[in-house]
C-alpha positions in Angstrom: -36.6 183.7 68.7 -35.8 181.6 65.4 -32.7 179.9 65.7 -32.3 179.2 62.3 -28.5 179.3 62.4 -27.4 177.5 65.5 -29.4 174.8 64.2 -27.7 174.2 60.6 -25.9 171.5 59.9 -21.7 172.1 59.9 -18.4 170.7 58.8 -15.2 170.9 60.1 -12.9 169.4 58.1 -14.2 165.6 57.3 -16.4 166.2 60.6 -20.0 166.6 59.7 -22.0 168.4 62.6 -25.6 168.6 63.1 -25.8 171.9 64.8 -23.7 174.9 65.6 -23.3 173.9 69.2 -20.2 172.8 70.3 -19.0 172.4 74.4 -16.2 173.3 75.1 -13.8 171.6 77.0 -13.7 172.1 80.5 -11.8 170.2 83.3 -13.8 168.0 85.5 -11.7 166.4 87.6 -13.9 163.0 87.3 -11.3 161.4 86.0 -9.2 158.4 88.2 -6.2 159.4 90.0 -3.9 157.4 87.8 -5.5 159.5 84.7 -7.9 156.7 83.3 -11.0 157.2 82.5 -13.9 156.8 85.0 -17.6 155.8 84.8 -18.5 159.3 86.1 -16.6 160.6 83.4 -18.6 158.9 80.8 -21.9 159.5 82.1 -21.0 163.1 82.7 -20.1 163.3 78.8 -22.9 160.9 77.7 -25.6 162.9 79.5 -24.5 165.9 77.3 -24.1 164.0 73.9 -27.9 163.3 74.9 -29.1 167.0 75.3 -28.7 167.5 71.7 -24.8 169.3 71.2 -23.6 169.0 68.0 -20.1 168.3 69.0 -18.2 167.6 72.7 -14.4 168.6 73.0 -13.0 167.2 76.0 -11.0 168.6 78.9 -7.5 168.7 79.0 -6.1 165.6 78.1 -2.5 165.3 78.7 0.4 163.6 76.1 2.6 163.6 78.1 2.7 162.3 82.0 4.6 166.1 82.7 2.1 167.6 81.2 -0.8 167.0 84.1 -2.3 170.3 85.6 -4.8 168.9 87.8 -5.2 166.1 89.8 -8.4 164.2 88.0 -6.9 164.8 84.5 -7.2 162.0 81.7 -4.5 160.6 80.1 -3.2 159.6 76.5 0.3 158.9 77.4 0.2 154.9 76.5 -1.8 152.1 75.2 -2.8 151.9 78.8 -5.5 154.5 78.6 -6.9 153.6 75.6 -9.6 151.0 76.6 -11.3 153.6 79.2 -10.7 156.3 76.4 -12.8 154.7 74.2 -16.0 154.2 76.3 -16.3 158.1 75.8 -16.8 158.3 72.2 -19.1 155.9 72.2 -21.1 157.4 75.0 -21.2 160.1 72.9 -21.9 158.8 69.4 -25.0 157.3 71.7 -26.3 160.3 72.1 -26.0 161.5 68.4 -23.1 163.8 69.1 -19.3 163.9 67.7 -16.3 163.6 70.3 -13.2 165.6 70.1 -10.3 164.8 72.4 -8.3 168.1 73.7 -4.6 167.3 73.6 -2.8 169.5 76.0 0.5 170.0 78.0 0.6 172.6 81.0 4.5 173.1 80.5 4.8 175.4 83.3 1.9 175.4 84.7 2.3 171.3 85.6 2.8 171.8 89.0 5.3 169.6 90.7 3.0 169.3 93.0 0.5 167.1 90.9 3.6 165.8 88.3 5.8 164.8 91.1 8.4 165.9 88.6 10.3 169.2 87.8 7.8 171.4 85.2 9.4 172.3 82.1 8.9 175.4 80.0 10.4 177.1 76.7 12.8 179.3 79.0 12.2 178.0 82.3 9.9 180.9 83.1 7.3 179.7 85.5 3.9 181.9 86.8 2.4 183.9 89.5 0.5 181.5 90.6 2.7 178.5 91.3 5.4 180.8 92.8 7.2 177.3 94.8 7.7 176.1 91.3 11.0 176.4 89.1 10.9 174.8 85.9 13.1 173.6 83.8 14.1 174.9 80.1 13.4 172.5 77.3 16.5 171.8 75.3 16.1 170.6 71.5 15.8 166.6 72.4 12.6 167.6 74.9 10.9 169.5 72.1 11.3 167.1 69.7 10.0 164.6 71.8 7.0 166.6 72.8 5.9 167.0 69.5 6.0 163.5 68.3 3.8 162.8 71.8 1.5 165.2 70.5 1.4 163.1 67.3 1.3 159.7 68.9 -1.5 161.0 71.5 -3.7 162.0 68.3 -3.1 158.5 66.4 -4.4 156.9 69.7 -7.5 159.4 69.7 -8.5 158.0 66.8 -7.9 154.5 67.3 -10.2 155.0 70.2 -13.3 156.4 68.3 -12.6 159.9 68.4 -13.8 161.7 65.6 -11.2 164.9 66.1 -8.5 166.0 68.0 -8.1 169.7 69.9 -4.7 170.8 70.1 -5.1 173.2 72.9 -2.9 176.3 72.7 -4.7 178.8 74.4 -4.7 180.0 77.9 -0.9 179.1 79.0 -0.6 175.7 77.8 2.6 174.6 76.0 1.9 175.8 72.6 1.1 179.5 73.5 4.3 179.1 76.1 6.3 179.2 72.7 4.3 181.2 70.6 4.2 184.3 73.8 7.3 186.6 73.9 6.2 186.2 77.8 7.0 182.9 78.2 9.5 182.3 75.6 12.9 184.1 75.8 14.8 181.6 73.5 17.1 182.5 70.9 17.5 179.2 69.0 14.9 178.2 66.0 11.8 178.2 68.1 12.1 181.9 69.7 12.8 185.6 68.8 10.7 186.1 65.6 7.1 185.3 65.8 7.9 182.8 62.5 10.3 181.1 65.5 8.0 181.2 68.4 5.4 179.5 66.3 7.7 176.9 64.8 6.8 174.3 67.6 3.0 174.9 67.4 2.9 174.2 63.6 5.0 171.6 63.7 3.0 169.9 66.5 -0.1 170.5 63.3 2.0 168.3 61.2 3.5 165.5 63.4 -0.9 165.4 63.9 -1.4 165.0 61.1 1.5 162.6 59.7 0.3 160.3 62.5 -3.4 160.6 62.6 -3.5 161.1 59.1 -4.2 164.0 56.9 -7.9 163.2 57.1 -7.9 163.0 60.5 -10.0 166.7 61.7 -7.8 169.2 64.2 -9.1 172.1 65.9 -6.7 174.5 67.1 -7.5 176.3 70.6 -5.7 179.8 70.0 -5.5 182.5 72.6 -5.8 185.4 69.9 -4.8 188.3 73.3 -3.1 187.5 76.1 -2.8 190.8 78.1 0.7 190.3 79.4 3.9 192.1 78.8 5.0 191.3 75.2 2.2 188.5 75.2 0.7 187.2 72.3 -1.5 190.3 70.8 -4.7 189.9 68.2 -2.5 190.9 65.0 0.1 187.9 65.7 -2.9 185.7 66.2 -4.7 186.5 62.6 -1.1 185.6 61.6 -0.5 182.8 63.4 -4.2 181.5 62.6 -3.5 181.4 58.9 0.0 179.5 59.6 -1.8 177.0 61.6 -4.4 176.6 59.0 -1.9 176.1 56.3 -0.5 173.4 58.6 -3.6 171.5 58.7 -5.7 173.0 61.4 -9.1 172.5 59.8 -10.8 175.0 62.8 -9.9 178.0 64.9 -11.4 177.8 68.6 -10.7 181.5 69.1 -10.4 182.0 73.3 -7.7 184.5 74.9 -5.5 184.8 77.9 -3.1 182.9 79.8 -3.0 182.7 83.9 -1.2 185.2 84.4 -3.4 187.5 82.1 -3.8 191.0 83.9 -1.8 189.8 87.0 0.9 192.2 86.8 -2.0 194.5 86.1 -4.1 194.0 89.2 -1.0 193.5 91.5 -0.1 196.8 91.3 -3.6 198.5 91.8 -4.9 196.3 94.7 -1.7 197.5 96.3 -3.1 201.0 95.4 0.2 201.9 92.8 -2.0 202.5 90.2 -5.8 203.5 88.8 -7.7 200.9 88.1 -9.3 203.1 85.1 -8.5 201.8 81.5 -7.0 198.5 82.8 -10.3 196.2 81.6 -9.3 194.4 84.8 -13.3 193.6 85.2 -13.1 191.5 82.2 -11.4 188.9 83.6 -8.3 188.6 85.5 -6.4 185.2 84.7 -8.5 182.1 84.2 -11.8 184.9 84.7 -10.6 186.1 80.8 -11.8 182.7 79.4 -14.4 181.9 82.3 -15.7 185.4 83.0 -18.1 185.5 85.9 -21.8 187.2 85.8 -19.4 190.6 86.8 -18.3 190.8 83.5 -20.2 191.1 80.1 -20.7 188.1 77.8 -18.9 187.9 74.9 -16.0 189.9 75.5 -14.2 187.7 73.7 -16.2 187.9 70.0 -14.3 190.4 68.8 -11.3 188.4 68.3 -12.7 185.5 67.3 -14.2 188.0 64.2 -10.8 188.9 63.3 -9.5 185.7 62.9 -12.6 184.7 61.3 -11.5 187.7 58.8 -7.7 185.9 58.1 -8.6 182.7 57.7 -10.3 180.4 55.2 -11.5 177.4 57.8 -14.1 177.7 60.2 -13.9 179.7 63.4 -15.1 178.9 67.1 -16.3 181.8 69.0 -16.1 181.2 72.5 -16.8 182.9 76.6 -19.9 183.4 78.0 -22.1 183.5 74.9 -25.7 182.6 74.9 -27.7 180.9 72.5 -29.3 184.2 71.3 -25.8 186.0 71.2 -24.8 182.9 69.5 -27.8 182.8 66.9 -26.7 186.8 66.2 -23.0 186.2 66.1 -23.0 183.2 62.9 -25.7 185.2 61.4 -23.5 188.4 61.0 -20.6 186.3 60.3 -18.5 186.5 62.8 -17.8 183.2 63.7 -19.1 179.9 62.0 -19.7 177.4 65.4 -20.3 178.8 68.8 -19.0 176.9 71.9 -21.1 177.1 74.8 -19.4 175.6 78.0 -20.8 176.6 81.1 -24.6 176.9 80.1 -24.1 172.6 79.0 -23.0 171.8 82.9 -26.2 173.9 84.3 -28.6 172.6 81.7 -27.6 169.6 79.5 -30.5 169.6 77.4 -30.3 173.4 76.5 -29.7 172.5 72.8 -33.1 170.4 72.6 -34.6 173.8 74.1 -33.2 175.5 71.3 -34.6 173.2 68.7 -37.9 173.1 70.2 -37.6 176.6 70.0 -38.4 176.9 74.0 -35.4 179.0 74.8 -37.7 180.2 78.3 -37.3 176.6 79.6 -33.0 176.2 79.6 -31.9 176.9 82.9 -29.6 179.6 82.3 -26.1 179.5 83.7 -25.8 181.7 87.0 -21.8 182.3 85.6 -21.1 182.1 89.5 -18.0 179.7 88.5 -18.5 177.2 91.2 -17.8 174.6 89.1 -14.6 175.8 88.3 -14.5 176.6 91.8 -14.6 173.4 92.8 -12.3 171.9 90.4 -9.6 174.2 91.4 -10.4 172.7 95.3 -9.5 169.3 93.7 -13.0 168.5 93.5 -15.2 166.5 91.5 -16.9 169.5 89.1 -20.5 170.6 90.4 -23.3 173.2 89.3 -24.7 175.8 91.4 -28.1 175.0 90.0 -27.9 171.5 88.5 -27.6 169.2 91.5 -26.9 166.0 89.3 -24.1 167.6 87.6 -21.0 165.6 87.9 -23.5 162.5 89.4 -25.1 161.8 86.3 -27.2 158.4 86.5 -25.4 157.9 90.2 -28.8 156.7 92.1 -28.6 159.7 94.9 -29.6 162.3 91.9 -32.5 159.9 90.0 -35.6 161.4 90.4 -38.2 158.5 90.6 -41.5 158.3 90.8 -42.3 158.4 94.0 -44.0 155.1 95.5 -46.3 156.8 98.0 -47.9 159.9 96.8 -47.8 162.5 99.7 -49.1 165.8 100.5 -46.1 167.7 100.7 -46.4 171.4 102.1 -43.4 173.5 101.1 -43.0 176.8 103.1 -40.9 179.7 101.2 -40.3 180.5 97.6 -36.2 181.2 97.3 -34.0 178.9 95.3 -34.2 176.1 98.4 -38.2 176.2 98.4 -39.0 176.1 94.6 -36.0 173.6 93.5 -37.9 171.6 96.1 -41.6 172.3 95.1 -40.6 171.0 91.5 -38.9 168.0 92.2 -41.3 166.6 94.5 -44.0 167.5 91.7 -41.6 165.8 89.3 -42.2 162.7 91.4 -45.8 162.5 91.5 -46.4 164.1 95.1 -49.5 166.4 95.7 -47.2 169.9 96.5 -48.6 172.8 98.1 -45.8 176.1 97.8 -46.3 178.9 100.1 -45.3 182.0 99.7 -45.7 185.2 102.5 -45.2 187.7 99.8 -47.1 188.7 97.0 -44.2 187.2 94.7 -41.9 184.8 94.3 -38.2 184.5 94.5 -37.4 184.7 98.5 -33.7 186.1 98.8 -33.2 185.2 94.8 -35.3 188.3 94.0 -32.9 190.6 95.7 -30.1 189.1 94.7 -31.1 189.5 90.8 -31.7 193.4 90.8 -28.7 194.5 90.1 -27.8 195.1 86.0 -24.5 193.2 87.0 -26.4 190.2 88.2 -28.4 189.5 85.0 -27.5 186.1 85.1 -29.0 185.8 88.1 -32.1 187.8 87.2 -32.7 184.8 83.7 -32.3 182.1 86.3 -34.5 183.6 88.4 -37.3 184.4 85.8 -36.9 180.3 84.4 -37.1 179.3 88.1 -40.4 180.8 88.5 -41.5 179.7 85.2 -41.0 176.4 85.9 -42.5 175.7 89.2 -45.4 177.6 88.1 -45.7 174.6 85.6 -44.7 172.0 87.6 -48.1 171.3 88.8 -48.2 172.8 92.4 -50.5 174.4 93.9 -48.8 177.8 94.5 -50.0 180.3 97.2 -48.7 183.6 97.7 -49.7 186.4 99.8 -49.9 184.2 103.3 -48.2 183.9 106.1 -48.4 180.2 106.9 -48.7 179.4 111.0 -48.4 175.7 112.3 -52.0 175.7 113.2 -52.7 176.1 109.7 -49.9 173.4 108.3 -51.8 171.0 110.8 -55.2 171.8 109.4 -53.9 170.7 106.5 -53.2 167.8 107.2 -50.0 167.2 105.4 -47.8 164.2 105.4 -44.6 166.3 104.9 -43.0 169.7 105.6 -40.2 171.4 103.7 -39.4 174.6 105.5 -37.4 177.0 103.1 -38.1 179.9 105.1 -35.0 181.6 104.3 -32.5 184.4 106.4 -33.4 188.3 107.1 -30.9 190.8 107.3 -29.0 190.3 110.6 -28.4 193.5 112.7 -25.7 192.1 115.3 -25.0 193.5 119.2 -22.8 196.5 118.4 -24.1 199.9 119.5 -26.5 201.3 117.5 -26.8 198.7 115.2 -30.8 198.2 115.5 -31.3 202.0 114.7 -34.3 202.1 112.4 -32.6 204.8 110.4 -29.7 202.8 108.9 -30.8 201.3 105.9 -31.3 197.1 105.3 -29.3 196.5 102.3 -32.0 194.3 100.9 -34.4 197.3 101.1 -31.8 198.8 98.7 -31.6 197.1 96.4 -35.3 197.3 96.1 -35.5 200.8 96.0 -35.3 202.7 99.1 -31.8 204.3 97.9 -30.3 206.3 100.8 -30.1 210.2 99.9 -26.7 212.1 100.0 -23.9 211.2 97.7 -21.5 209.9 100.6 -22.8 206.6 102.0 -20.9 204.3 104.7 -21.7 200.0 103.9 -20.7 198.2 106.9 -20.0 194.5 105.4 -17.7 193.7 103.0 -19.3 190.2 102.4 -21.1 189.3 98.9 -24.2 191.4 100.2 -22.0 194.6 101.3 -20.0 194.3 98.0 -22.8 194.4 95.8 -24.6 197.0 97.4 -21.7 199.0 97.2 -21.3 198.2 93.4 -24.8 198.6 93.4 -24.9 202.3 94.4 -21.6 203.4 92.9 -23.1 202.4 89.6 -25.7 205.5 90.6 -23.2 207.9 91.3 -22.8 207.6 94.8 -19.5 207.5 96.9 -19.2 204.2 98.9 -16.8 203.6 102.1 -17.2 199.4 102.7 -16.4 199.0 106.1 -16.0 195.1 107.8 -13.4 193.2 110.2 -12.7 191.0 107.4 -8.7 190.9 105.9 -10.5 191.1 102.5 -14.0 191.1 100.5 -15.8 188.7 99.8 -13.8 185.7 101.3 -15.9 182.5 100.0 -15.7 183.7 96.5 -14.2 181.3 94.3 -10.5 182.7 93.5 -10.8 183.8 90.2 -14.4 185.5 90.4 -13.2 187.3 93.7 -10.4 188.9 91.3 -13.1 190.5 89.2 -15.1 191.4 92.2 -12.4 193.2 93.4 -11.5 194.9 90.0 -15.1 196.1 89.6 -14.9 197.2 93.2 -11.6 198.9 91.9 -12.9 200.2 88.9 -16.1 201.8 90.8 -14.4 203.5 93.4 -15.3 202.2 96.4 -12.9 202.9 99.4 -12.3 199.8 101.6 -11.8 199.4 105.1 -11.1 196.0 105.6 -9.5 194.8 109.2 -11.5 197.8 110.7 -13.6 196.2 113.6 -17.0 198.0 114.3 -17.8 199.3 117.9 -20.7 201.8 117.5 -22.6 203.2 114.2 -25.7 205.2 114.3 -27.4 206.6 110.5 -24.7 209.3 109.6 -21.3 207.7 111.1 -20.0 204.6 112.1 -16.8 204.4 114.7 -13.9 201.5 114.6 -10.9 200.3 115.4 -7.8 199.5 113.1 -4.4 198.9 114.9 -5.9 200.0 118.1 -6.6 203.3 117.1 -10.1 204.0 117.0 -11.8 206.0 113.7 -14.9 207.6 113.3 -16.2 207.5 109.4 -19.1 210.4 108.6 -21.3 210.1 106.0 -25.2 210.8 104.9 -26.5 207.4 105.3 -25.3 204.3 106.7 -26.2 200.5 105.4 -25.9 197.6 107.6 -24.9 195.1 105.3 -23.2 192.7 108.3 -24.7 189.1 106.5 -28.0 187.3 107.5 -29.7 185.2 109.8 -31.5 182.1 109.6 -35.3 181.9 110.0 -36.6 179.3 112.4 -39.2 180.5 114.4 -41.6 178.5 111.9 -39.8 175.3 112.2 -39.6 175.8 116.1 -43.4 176.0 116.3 -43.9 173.0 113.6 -42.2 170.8 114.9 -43.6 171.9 118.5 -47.4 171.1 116.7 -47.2 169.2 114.1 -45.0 166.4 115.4 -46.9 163.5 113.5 -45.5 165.3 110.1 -42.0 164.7 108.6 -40.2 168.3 108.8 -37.4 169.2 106.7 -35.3 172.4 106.4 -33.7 173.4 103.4 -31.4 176.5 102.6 -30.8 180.0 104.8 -33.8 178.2 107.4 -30.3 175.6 108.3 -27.7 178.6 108.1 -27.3 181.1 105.5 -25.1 180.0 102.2 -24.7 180.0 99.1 -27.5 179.6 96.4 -25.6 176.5 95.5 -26.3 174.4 98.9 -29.7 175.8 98.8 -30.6 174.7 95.2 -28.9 171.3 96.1 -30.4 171.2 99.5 -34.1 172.0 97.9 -33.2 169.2 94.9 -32.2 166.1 97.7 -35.1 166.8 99.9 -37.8 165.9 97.7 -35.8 163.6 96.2 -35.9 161.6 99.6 -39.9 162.2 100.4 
C-alpha cells in the first residue's frame, strides 16, 4: 500500500511536521514519585522520537499539584521541574521528532488519594468511579487561578524546549468539567449557556497564549461526545471547536468521552433493568471509548473528528484505534489532516519507519488487549503485551546483544512463548532450531485469532509468523519432537514452549468424548442445535460464547466464578461484558458444576441444585500445562540447559508468554 499521505510533510501552527504521524499522549507512570522527570521516561520517549513519528504529545502533565490523577504523573507546577522537563525534548529532537507537552488538570477525578488534598470540580460533582471522593466546588478566585497556571505551565513548556503545548480537555479533565452540563451545574459566568460553560476553556487558550506567546503552537484535546446525561454532544463540539480556534488553538485532537461515559448506561443493564440493544455499550464503556479494546471496531471515533474537521479552519487530529492504512484512507478523503496513533507506537516504536519503507507486513501490530493501560491503572510502570522492552528502553535486562558463544539452541513449540524466543536468540547470532508438532504455526495463538472480533490478534499473529520465518531458523513442522531425538541432536540449549491443552477437570462426566473442546470450536467443529450450554466463563468460555452467538446460536455460560472473565483489565472487561450483553448470552455465574454429560450439565447455586438442558455442551473450564516433554528432557538430556517458557510453566496470558519467550534467549 502507498502511503503517500501519512508520509507528507505538515504544519500546525508555526510547528513544521515531517509526517502525519503523531502519538498520542498516554500515561506511563515512569515518571518519579515527586512528579520529575525520570531517565526511563526519557528513553521511553526518545526510543519513539527514533522510530520515525512525526510529532510526540506527552502524557498528562499536571499545572497544578491538585491536578495529579496518577501516581507516576510529571509535573509543571514550578521551576523545580523544569531541568528534568527539558531532557525530553531533547531526547526527542534527537530522534528527528517534535515534542508537545499535554497540560492537564483531573479536577474531579484527582483523587484524594494520590493529591492528598480535597479534589475540586466546577460544582463539586465527583464520578462513579472514585465514589470515597467529595470534591470541592471552585469559587471565582480558584478559577482564576487555574487558568493563569495553565498559562504559566505553558511559558515553562517552552522554556524547556518544547515545541507545543496540548491543552487536554477531553475525557473528564478540567476543561470538559466546565464545558459538560454533567459536570457543571453553575449558574455564574462559566455555566448555564454553552457560551458560559466554555468561558474557562477559551480563556485558558488565551492566558496560553499571552504567556507562551501568540507564536507559541496549542493543540486542543476536545471530547467532541461524551455519552452522559446532558454531556457534551457532537453539535456543541463543532461549536465549541471553532470558539477554541478563534482563541488561538492552532489544532483540534478530536477524541470523545469522559469516565463515566456509558456508566449510567451499563449499570442498569448488567443489573438486568434494561436491553442492552441500541446502547453502543461495546464501543467503549468509560476510558474503553478513547482506548477501545480488540472487542470493539477501530475508528469509531472518525466520525466526529470529520465533523469538526467540517467547522473549523485549523487542522484536525483524528484519533482511537486507527491503523496506518485506516489512517492513509482517512487524510486522503479528508477527514482529518494528522492521525494520532497511540497504542500501535508502545507495541512497535519503529512502525513509522515501516511505513516509509513501505513494509507495513513487518510492524508488529497492536493486540488492543490494553495491558498497558492495564498496568498503569495497577500503579505500574506501562508495559506491552508484545514488546517486552516497552517501558525498559535501553535498561541492560531488555538489550539484545550479540551473543558471545554461539549455541545450538533447540526451541520446542510455535505459540507466542516459542517464536518470540526462536527470533531473539536468532537475533543474537545462535544457531535456532523451531519445532513445531503441527503442520502450522501459531500454538494456542492460532485459536485464539479465529474469531472476526479478535482480528487484532489474527495481524499479530500473521507478522509473528512472518518474522520468525525470516529470522534465520531452521523451522520444522509436522514433528513430534521426543528427548531421544533432542539428544541426538546434540544441542547446547532447550527452550520448551510446549504450551497448555484444554483441561477437562474431576467432575462427573467431564471426560465424555461427546462434549465439545472449545478449541476444536473455534476451529470448526461447531456443535449442531441452536441451544448450546459453555461451562467456563473465563477468556476461553467467553469467547466461545461470543464466538457462536455471532452464528446464531443461543449460549448459557455456566462457571463458579462471581463474574466473567476476572483477569481482564477493568476497562476491557466492561466491553467484554457489553458484547456478552449485547449477544445474548445468559450467564450463570456463582453456579458450581457437579455433573455434565453432552446435552445437560447439573449445578448448584444457593444450595439448590439445577439441571441446564441443551443440544451440545462445551467444556470451556481453562487449560493445563504441558510438561510431559520437559519431564523426560530433563530425565535424558541432563547435560543440556532446559528452559520453559509460557502455558509449559502455567497457563497465562499472551503477555507473560511473549515476555517469557523474549528473556529466555536473551539469557542463552
Amino acid at each position: 500500500m502507498n502511503f503517500k499521505k501519512l508520509l507528507q510533510p505538515g504544519k500546525i501552527g508555526n510547528m513544521e511536521l515531517k509526517n502525519r504521524m503523531i502519538m498520542p499522549g498516554m500515561g506511563t507512570n515512569l515518571a518519579a514519585a515527586d512528579g520529575t522527570v525520570s531517565d526511563v521516561i526519557v528513553n521511553y520517549y526518545a526510543r519513539r522520537a527514533n522510530g520515525g513519528v512525526g510529532l510526540i504529545i506527552t502524557e498528562v502533565c499536571c499545572p497544578d499539584p491538585l491536578g495529579r490523577v496518577i501516581d507516576g504523573e510529571i509535573e509543571i507546577t514550578s521551576g523545580k521541574f523544569m531541568p528534568g522537563l527539558s531532557r525530553i525534548p531533547h531526547a526527542v529532537h534527537s530522534g528527528g521528532a517534535k515534542a508537545c507537552l499535554q497540560l492537564a488538570h483531573g479536577g474531579c477525578f484527582s483523587s484524594e488519594s494520590v493529591t492528598g488534598i480535597q479534589p475540586i470540580s466546577p460544582s463539586g460533582i465527583g464520578t462513579f468511579q472514585l465514589p470515597n471522593d467529595n470534591p470541592r466546588t471552585m469559587i471565582i478566585e480558584d478559577i482564576k487561578e487555574l487558568i493563569e497556571k495553565y498559562g504559566l505551565a505553558a511559558k515553562r513548556a517552552r522554556q524547556c524546549g518544547f515545541d507545543a503545548v496540548e491543552l487536554h480537555g477531553a475525557h473528564g479533565y478540567m476543561p470538559l468539567q466546565f464545558l459538560s452540563g454533567y459536570t457543571n451545574r453553575r449558574e455564574d459566568e462559566y455555566g448555564g449557556s454553552l457560551e458560559n460553560r466554555a468561558r474557562f476553556a477559551l480563556e485558558t487558550i488565551r492566558s496560553i497564549k499571552n504567556h507562551a506567546g501568540e507564536d507559541f503552537t496549542l493543540i486542543y484535546r476536545l471530547s467532541a461526545d461524551e455519552d452522559v446525561p446532558n454531556g457534551v454532544t457532537i453539535k456543541e463540539a463543532c461549536t465549541f471547536a471553532k470558539w477554541a480556534a478563534e482563541a488561538g488553538a492552532d489544532a483540534i485532537h478530536v477524541s470523545a468521552g469522559t469516565w463515566d461515559s456509558r456508566l449510567h448506561k451499563y449499570f442498569t443493564v448488567m443489573e438486568g433493568k434494561e436491553s442492552a440493544k441500541g446502547k453502543n455499550l461495546s464501543n467503549g464503556v468509560a476510558t474503553s471509548m478513547w482506548v477501545p479494546p480488540n472487542y470493539t471496531p477501530r475508528g469509531t471515533l472518525v466520525n466526529l473528528a470529520a465533523a469538526i474537521k467540517k467547522s473549523v479552519n485549523v487542522p484536525v487530529i483524528a484519533v482511537c484505534g486507527i491503523s496506518p492504512e485506516m489512517g492513509e484512507d482517512i487524510i486522503e478523503k479528508g477527514d482529518a489532516d494528522f492521525i494520532a496513533i497511540g497504542r500501535q507506537t508502545i507495541a512497535d516504536p519503529d512502525y513509522p519507519s515501516k511505513v516509509a519503507l513501505g513494509k507495513p507486513e513487518e510492524i508488529r501490530r497492536c493486540l488492543r488487549c490494553n495491558e498497558c493501560l492495564g498496568e498503569v491503572m495497577n500503579s505500574c510502570g506501562i508495559s506491552c503485551a508484545i514488546n517486552p522492552e516497552a517501558g525498559k528502553e535501553y535498561e541492560s535486562f531488555v538489550k539484545i546483544t550479540p551473543a558471545k558463544i554461539k549455541k545450538k539452541v533447540a526451541v520446542i513449540g510455535s505459540g507466542p512463548a516459542g517464536m518470540q524466543a526462536a527470533i531473539t536468540a536468532s537475533e543474537r547470532g545462535h544457531d535456532v532450531t523451531l519445532f513445531e508438532k503441527k503442520d502450522r504455526l501459531g500454538g494456542a495463538l492460532y485459536y485464539v485469532a479465529i474469531p472476526d472480533f479478535k482480528q487484532d490478534y489474527k495481524d499479530y499473529k500473521d507478522y509473528i509468523i512472518n518474522t520468525v520465518n525470516k529470522c534465520g531458523a531452521n523451522i520444522v513442522t509436522g514433528i513430534e519432537v521426543t528427548a531421544d531425538g533432542i539428544k541426538d541432536g546434540k544441542f547446547d540449549t532447550v527452550i520448551v514452549a510446549t504450551g497448555a491443552e484444554t483441561f477437562r477437570p474431576n467432575i462427573e462426566g467431564a471426560k465424555n468424548p461427546k462434549i465439545y473442546d472449545p478449541l476444536e470450536v473455534l476451529d470448526g467443529n461447531i456443535p449442531s442445535g441452536d441451544n448450546i450450554i459453555v461451562c467456563g466463563a473465563g477468556m476461553i468460555g467467553c469467547e466461545v460464547s461470543m464466538f457462536l452467538s455471532e452464528k446464531g446460536k443461543n449460549i448459557t455460560m455456566i462457571d463458579r466464578l462471581p463474574e466473567a472473565a476476572p483477569d481482564l483489565p477493568i476497562y476491557t472487561k466492561w466491553v467484554l461484558n457489553s458484547k456478552l450483553a449485547e449477544l445474548n448470552v445468559t450467564q450463570k455465574l456463582n453456579h458450581q458444576i457437579i455433573e455434565m454429560n453432552e446435552t445437560n450439565v447439573k449445578c448448584t447455586f444457593d444450595e439448590t441444585e439445577f439441571t441446564y438442558n441443551s443440544d451440545a455442551v462445551i467444556c470451556a473450564l481453562g487449560l493445563k500445562s504441558v510438561r510431559n516433554l520437559t519431564d523426560e528432557l530433563r530425565e535424558k538430556c541432563s547435560s543440556m540447559e532446559i528452559i520453559t517458557v509460557g502455558d509449559t510453566n502455567k497457563p497465562k496470558k499472551i503477555m507473560q508468554a511473549v515476555h517469557e519467550g523474549f528473556h529466555a534467549a536473551r539469557r542463552i
